[in-house]
C-alpha positions as CSV (number, residue, x, y, z in Angstrom):
1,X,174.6,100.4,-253.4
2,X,174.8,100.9,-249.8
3,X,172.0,101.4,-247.6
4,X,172.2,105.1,-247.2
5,X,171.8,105.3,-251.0
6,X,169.3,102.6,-251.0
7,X,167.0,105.0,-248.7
8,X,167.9,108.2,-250.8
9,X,167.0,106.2,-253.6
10,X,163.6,104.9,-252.0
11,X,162.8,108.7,-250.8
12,X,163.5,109.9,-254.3
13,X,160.8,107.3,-256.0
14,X,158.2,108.1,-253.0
15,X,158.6,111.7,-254.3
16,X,157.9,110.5,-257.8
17,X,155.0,109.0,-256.8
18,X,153.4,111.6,-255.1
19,X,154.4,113.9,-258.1
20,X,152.5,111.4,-260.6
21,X,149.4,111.5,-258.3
22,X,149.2,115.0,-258.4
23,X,149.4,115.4,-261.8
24,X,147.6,112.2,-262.8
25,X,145.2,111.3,-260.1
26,X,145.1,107.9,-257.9
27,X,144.5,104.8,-259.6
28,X,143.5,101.8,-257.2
29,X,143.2,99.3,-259.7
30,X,146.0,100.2,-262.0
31,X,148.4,100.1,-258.6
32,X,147.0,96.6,-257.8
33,X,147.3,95.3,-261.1
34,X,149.0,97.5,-263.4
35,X,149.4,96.5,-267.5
36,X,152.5,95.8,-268.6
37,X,154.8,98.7,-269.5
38,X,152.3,101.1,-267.3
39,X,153.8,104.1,-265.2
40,X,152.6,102.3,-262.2
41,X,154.4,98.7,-263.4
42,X,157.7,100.1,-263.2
43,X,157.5,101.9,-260.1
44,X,156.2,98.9,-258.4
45,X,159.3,96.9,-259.7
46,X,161.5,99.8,-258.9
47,X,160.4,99.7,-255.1
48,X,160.5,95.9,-255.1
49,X,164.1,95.8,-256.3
50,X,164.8,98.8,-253.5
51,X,163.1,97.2,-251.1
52,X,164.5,93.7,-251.4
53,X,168.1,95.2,-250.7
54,X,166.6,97.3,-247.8
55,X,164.4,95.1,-245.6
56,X,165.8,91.5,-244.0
57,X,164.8,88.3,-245.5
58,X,162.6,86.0,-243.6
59,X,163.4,82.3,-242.9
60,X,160.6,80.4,-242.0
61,X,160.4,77.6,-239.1
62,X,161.2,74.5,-240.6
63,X,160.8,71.2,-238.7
64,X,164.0,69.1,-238.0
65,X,163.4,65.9,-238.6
């Protein structure tokens, strides 16, 4: 996927989201720590595997030795 479909994709699940708040109200605790095989689960593992493809990888400072 490129990264123009990558951000169609993301803007498409944010719209999901908001559609399942509306309909199903906010749930803090369920979006922290969702149960398995919740509505809230697989979209955060949906916007994890989105956003690992969109955002840059860190590298951390390492000494040389």
């Amino acid at each position: 996927m490129d990264h123009a479909q990558v951000i169609q994709e993301k803007l498409k699940l944010d719209q999901e989201f908001r559609a399942y708040v509306a309909e199903h109200g906010f749930d803090y605790a369920q979006y922290c720590a969702p149960t398995p095989g919740s509505w809230y689960e697989s979209y955060r593992k949906r916007v994890k595997a989105l956003e690992d493809q969109m955002l840059t990888k860190l590298e951390y400072w390492k000494p040389s030795n």
